[in-house]
Structure formats: structure tokens, C-alpha cells
Backbone of each chain as nested JSON, in Angstrom:
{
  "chains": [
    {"id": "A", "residues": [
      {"number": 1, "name": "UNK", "atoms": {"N": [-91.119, 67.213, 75.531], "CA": [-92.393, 66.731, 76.077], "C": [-92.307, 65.206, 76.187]}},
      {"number": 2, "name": "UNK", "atoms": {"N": [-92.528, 64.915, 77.105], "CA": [-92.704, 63.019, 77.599], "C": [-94.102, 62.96, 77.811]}},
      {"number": 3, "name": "UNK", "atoms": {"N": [-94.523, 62.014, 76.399], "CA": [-96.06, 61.426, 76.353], "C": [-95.686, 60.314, 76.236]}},
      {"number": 4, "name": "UNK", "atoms": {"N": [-96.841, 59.008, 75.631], "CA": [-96.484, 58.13, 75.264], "C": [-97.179, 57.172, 74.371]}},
      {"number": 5, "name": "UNK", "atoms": {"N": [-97.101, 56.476, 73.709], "CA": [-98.388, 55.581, 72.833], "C": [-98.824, 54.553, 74.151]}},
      {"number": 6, "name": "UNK", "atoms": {"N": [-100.425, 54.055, 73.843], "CA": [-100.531, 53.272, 75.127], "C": [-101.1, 51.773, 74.083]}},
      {"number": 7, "name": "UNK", "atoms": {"N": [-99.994, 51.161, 74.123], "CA": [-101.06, 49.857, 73.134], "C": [-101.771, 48.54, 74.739]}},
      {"number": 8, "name": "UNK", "atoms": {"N": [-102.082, 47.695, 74.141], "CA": [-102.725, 46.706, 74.722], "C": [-101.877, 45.946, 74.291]}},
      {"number": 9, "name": "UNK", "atoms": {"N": [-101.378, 44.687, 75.18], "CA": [-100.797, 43.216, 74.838], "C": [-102.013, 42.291, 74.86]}},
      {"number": 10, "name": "UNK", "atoms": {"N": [-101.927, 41.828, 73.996], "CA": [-102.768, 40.183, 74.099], "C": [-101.802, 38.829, 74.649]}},
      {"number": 11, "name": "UNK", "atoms": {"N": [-102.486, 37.987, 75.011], "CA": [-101.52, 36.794, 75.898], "C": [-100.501, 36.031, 74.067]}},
      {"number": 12, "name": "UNK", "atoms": {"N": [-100.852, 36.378, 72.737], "CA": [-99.769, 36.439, 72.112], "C": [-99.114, 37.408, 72.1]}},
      {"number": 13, "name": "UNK", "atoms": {"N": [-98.941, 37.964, 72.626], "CA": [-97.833, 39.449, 72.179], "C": [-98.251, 40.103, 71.245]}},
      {"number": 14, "name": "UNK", "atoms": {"N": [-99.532, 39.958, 70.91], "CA": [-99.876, 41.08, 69.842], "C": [-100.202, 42.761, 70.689]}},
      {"number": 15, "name": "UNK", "atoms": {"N": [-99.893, 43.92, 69.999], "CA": [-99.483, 44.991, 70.229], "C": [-100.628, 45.711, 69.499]}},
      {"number": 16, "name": "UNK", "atoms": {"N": [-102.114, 46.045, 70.255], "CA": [-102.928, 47.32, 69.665], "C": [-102.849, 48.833, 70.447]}},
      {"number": 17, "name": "UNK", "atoms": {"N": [-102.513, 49.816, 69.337], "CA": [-102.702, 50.903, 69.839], "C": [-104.368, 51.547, 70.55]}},
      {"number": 18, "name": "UNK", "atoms": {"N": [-103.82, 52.078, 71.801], "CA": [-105.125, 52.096, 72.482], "C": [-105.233, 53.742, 72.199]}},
      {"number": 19, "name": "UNK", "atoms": {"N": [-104.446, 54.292, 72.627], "CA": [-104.583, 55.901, 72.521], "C": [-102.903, 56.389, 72.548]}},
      {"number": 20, "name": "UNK", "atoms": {"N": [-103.011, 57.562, 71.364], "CA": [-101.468, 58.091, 71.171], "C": [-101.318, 59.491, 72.355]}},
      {"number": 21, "name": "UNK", "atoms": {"N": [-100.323, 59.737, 72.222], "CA": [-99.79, 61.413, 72.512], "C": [-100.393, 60.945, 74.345]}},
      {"number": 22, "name": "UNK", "atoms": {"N": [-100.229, 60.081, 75.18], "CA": [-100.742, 60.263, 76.923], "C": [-99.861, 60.383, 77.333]}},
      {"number": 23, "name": "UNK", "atoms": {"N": [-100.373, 61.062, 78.359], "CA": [-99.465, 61.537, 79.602], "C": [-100.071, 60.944, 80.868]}},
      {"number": 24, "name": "UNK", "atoms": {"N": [-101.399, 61.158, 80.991], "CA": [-101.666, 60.486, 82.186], "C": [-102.065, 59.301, 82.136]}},
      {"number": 25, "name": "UNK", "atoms": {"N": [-102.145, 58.187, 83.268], "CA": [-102.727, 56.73, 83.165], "C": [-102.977, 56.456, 84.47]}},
      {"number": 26, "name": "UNK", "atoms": {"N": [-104.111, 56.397, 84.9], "CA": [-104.375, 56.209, 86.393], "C": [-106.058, 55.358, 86.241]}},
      {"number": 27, "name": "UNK", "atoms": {"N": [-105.259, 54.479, 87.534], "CA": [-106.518, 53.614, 87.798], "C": [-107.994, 54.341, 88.169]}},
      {"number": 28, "name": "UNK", "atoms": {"N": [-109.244, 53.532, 88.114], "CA": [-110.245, 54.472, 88.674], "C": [-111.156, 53.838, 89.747]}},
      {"number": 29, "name": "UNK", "atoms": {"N": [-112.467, 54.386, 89.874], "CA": [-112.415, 53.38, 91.466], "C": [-113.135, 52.346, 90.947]}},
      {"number": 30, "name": "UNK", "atoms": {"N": [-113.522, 52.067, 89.782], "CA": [-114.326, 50.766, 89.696], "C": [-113.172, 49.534, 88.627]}},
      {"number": 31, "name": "UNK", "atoms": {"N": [-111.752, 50.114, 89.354], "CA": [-110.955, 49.069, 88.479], "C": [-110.522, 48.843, 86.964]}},
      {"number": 32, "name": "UNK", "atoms": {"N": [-110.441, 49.994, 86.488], "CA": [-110.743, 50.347, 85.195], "C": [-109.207, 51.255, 84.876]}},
      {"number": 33, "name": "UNK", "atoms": {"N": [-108.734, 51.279, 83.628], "CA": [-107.119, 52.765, 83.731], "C": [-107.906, 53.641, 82.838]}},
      {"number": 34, "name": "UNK", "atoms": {"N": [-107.57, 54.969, 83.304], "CA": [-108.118, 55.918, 82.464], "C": [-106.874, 56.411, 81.721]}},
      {"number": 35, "name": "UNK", "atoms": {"N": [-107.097, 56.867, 80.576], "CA": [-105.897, 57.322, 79.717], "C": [-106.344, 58.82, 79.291]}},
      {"number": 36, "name": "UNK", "atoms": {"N": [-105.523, 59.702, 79.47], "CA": [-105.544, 61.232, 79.043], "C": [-104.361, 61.674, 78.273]}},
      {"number": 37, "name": "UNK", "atoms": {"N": [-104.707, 62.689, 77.124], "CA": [-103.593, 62.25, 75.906], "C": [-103.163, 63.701, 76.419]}},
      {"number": 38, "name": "UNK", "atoms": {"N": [-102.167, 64.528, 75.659], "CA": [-102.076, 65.677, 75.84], "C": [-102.939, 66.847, 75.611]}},
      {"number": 39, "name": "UNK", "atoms": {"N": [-104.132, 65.992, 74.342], "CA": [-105.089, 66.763, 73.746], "C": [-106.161, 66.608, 74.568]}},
      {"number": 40, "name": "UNK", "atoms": {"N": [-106.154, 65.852, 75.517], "CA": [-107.464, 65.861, 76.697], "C": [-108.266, 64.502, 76.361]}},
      {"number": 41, "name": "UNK", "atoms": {"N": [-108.132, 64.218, 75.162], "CA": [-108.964, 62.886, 74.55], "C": [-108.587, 62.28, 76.093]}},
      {"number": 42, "name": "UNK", "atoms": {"N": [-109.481, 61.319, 76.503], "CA": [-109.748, 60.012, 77.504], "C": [-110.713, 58.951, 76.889]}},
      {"number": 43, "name": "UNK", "atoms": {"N": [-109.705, 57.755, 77.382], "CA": [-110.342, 56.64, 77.094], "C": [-110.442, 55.903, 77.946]}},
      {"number": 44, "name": "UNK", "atoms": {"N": [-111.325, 54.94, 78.688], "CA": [-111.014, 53.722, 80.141], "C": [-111.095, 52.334, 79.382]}},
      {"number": 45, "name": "UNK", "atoms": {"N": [-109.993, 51.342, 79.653], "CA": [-110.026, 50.556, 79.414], "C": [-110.06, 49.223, 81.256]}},
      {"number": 46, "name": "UNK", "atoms": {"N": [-110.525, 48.358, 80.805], "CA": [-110.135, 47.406, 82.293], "C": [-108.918, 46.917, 82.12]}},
      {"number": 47, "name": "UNK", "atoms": {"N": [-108.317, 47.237, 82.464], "CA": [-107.005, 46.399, 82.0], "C": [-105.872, 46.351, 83.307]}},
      {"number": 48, "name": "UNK", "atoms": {"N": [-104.521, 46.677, 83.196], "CA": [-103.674, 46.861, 84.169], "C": [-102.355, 46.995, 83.246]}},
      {"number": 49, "name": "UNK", "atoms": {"N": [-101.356, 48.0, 83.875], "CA": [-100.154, 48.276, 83.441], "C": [-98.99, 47.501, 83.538]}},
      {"number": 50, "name": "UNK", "atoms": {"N": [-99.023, 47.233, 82.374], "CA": [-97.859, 45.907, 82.483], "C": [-96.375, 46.573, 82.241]}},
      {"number": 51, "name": "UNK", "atoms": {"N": [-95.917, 47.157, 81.37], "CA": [-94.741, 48.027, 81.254], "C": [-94.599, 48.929, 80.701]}},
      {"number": 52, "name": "UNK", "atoms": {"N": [-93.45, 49.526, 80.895], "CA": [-92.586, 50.767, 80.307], "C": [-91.756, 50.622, 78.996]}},
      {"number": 53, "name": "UNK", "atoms": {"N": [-91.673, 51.173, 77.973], "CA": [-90.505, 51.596, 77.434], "C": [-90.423, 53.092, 77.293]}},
      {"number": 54, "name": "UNK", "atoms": {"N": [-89.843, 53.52, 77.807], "CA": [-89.961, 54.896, 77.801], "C": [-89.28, 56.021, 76.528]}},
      {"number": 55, "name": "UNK", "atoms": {"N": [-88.075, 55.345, 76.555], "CA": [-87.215, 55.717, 75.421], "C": [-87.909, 55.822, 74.162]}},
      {"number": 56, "name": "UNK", "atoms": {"N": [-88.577, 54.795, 73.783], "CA": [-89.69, 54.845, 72.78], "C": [-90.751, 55.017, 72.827]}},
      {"number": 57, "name": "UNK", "atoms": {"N": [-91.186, 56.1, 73.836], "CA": [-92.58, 56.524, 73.798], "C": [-93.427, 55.439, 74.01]}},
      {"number": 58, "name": "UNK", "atoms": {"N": [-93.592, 54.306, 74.691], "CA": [-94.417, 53.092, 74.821], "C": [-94.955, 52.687, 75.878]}},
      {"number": 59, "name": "UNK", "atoms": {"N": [-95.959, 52.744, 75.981], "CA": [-96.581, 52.112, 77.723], "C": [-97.511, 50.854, 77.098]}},
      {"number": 60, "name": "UNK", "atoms": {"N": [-97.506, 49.596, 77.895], "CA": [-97.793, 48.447, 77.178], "C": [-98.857, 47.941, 78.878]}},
      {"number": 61, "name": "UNK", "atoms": {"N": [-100.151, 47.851, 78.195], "CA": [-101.117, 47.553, 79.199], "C": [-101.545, 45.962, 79.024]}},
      {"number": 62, "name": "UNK", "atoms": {"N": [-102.043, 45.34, 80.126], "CA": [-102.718, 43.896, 79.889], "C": [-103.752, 44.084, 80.059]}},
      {"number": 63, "name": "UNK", "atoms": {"N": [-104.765, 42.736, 79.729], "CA": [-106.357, 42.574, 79.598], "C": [-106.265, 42.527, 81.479]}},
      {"number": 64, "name": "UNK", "atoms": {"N": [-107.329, 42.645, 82.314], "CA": [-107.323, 42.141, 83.459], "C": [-108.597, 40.681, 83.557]}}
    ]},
    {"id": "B", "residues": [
      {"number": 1, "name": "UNK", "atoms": {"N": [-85.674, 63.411, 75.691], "CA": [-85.508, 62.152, 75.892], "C": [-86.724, 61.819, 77.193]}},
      {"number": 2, "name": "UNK", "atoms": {"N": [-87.406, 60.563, 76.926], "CA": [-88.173, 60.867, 78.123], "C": [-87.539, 59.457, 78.444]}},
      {"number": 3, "name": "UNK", "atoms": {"N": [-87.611, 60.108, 79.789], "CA": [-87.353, 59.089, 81.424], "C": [-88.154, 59.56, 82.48]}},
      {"number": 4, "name": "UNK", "atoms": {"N": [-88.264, 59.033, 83.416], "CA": [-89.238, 59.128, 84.078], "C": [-88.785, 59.206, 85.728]}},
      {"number": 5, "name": "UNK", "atoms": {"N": [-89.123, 59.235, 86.508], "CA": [-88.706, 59.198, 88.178], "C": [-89.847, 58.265, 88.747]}},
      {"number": 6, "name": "UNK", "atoms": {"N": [-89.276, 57.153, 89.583], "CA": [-90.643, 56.213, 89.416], "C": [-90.486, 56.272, 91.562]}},
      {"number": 7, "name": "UNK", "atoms": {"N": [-91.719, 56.372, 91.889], "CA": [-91.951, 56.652, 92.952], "C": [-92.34, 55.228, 93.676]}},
      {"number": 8, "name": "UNK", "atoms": {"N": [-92.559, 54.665, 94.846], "CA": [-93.537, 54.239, 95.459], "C": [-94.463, 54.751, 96.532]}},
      {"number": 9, "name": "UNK", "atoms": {"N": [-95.571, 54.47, 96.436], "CA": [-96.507, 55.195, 96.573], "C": [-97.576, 54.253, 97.677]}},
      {"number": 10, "name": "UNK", "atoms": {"N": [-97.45, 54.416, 99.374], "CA": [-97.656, 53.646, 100.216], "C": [-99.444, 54.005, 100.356]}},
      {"number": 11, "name": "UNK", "atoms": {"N": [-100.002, 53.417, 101.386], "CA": [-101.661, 53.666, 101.527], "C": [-101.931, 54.888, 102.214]}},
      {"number": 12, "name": "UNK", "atoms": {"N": [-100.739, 55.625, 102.491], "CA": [-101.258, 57.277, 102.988], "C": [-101.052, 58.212, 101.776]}},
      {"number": 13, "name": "UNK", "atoms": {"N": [-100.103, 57.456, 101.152], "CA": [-100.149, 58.61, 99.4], "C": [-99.16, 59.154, 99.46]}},
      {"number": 14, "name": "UNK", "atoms": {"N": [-98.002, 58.876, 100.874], "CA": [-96.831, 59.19, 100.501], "C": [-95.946, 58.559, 99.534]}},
      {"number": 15, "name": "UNK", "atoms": {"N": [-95.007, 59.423, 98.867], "CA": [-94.585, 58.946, 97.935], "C": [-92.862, 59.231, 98.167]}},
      {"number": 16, "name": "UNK", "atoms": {"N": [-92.276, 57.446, 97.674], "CA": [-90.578, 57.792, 97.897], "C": [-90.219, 57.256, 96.704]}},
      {"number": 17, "name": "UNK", "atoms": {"N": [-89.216, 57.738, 96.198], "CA": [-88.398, 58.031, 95.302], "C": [-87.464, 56.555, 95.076]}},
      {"number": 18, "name": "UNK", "atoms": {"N": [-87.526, 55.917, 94.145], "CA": [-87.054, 54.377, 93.857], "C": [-85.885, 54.372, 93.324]}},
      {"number": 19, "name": "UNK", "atoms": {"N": [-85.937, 55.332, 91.924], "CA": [-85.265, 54.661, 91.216], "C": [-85.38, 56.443, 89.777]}},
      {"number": 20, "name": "UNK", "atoms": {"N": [-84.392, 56.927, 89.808], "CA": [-84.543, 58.307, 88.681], "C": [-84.019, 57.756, 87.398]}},
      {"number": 21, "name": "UNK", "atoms": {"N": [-84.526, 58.493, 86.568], "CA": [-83.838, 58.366, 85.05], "C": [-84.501, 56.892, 84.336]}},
      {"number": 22, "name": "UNK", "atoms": {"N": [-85.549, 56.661, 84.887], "CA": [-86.125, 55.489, 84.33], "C": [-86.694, 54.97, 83.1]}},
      {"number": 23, "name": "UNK", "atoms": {"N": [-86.407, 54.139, 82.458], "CA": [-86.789, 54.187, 81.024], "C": [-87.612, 52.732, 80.938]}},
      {"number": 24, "name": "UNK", "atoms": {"N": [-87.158, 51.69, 81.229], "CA": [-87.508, 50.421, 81.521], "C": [-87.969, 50.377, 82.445]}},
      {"number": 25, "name": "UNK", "atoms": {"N": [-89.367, 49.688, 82.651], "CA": [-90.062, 49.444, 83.765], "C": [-91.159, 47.696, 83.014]}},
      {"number": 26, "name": "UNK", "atoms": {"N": [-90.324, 46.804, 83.735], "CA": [-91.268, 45.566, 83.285], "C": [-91.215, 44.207, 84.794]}},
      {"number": 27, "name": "UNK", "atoms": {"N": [-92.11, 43.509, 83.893], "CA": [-92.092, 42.275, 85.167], "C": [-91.743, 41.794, 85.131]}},
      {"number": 28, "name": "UNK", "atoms": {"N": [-90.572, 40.889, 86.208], "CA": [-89.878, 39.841, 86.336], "C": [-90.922, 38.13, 86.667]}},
      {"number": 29, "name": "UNK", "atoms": {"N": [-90.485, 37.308, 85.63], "CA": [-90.836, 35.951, 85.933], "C": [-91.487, 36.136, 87.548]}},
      {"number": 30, "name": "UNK", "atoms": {"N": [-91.029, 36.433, 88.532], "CA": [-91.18, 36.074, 89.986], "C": [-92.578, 37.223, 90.456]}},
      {"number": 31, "name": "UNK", "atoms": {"N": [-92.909, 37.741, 89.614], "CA": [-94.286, 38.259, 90.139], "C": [-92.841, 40.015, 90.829]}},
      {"number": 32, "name": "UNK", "atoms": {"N": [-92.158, 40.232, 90.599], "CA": [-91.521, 41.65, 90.948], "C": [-91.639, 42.612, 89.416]}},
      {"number": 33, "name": "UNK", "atoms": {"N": [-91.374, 44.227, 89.759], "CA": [-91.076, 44.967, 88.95], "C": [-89.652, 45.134, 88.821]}},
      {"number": 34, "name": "UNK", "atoms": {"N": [-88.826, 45.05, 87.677], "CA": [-87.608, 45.589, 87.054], "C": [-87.46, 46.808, 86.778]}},
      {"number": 35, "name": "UNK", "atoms": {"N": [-86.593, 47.894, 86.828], "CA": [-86.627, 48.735, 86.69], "C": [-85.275, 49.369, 86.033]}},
      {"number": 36, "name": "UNK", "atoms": {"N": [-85.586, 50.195, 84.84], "CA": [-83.324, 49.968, 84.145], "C": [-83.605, 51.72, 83.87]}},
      {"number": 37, "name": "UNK", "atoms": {"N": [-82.519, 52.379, 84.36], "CA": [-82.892, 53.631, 84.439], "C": [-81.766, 53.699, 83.127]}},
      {"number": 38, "name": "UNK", "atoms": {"N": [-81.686, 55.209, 82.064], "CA": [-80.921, 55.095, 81.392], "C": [-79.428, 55.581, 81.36]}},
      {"number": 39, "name": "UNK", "atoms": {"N": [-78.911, 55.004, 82.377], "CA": [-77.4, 54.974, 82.726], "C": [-77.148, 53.304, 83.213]}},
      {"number": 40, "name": "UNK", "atoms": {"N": [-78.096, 52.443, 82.59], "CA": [-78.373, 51.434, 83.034], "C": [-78.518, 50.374, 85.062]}},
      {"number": 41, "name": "UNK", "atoms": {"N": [-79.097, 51.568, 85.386], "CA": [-79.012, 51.245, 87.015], "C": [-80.2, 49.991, 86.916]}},
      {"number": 42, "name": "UNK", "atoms": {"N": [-80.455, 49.215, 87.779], "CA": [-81.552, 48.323, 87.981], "C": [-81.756, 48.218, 89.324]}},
      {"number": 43, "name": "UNK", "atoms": {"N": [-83.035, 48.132, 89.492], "CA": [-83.669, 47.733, 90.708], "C": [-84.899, 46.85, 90.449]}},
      {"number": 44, "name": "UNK", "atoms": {"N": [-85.171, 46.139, 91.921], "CA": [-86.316, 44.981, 91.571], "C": [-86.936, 45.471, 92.726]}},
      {"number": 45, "name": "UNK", "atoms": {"N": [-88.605, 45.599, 92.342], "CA": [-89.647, 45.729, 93.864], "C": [-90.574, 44.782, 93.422]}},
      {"number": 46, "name": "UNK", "atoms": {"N": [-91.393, 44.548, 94.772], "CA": [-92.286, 43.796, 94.449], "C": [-93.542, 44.844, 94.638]}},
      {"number": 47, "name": "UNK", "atoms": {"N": [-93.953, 44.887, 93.586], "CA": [-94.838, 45.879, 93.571], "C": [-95.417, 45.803, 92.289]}},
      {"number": 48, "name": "UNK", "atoms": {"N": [-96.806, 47.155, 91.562], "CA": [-97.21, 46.544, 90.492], "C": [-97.398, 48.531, 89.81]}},
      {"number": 49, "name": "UNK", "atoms": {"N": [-97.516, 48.771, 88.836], "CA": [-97.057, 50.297, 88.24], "C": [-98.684, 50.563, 88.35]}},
      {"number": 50, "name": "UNK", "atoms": {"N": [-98.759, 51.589, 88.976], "CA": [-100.117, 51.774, 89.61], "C": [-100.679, 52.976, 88.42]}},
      {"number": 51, "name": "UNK", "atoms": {"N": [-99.573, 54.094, 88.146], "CA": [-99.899, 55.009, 87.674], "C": [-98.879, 55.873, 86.83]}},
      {"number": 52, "name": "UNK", "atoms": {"N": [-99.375, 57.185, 85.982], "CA": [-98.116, 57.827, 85.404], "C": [-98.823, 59.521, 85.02]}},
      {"number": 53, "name": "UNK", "atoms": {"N": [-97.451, 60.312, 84.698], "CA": [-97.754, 61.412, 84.86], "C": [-96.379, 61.93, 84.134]}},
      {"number": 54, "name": "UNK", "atoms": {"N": [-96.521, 62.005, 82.846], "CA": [-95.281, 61.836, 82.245], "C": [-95.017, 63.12, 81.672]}},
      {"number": 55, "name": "UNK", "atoms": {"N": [-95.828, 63.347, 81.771], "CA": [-95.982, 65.433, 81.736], "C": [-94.719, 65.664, 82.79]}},
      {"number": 56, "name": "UNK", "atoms": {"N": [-94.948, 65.075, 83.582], "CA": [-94.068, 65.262, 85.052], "C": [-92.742, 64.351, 85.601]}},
      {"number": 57, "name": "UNK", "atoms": {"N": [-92.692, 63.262, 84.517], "CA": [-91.803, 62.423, 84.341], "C": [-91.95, 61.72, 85.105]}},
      {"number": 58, "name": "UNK", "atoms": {"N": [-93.342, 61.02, 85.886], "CA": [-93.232, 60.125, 86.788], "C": [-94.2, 59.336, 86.527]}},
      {"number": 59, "name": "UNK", "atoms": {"N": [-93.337, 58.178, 87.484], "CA": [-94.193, 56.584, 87.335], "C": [-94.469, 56.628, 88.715]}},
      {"number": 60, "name": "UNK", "atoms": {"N": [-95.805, 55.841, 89.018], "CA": [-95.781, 55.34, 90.772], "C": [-95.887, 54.221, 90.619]}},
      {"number": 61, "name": "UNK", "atoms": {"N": [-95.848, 53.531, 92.032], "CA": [-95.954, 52.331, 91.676], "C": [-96.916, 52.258, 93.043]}},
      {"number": 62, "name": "UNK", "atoms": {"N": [-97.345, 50.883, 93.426], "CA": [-97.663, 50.654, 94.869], "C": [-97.415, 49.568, 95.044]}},
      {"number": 63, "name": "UNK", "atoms": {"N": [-97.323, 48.968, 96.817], "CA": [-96.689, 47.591, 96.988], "C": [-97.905, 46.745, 96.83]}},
      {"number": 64, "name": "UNK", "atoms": {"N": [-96.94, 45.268, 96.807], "CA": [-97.998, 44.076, 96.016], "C": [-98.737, 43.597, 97.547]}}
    ]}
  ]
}
């Protein structure tokens, strides 16, 4: 199974977990990413997708 | 192992195929996406990671 942890970067590089176990991450129409875990949990944050690590389960979002 | 298949994804919603086996996906200094698949391939777009679906092993992206 390929999920992933979704943390937030801050402009220091600090690293908060936003939501564990996602699979989906898609923008919405008022500019916002929605996050859906495998367990259905959703969360919207404003933010934007800054990168991948995939290997380690990691998707790393910015503030917008 | 998760990797991903990272698409781009134009304003009709077609979607082409970039870059397979993707693990790394980050931004280059120059405002582009990096991309290091894990057999270490790289590619650079200018574009920004729009979305994911990792259930399905995919990233999209769309152009900048």
C-alpha cells in the first residue's frame, strides 16, 4: 500500500504532521488541498504542495 | 516500496506520462520541478505538483 504522512514546512524548515496514512491530496475550488487518509479522515488546509519523498512515506506541503 | 508515476496534467485533463518510478519530487532554485525516479532517472519541468493518488501511484502535476 502507498500512503503517505502529510507534514507542513514552515519558512524554518520546521516539519508538522498534518494528517498520517493519505492517499489522496487534491486542490479544491476555493484554493485550499484537501487531504484523505486511507481511513477516509479529511482535512483542508490552504497551503500548496511543495514535495515528495516517497520512499519514506512523506509529502511536505507549504503555507500559501 | 512506494513510487509513484507522475503525470502532467494540461487544461483539458489530459494526462501524459513524465517520468515512472518516482520517488523524489522537489523544487529547483529556478522556480522548476525535479524529479529522481528510483533507478535514479531525473527530469526538470516547469510546472507545480497539483495533486496525488497514491492508492494509484500517481502524482500530477500541471504547467506553471
Amino acid at each position: 500500500m502507498c500512503e503517505a504522512a502529510v507534514f507542513m514546512v514552515d519558512d524554518s524548515g520546521k516539519e508538522d504532521l498534518v494528517l498520517g496514512e493519505v492517499d489522496l491530496i487534491e486542490p479544491t475550488d476555493d484554493g485550499q488541498i484537501r487531504m484523505v487518509s486511507i481511513f477516509g479522515e479529511q482535512k483542508l488546509v490552504r497551503a500548496r504542495i511543495k514535495s515528495t519523498n516517497l520512499s519514506e512515506h512523506k509529502v511536505f506541503l507549504s503555507p500559501m
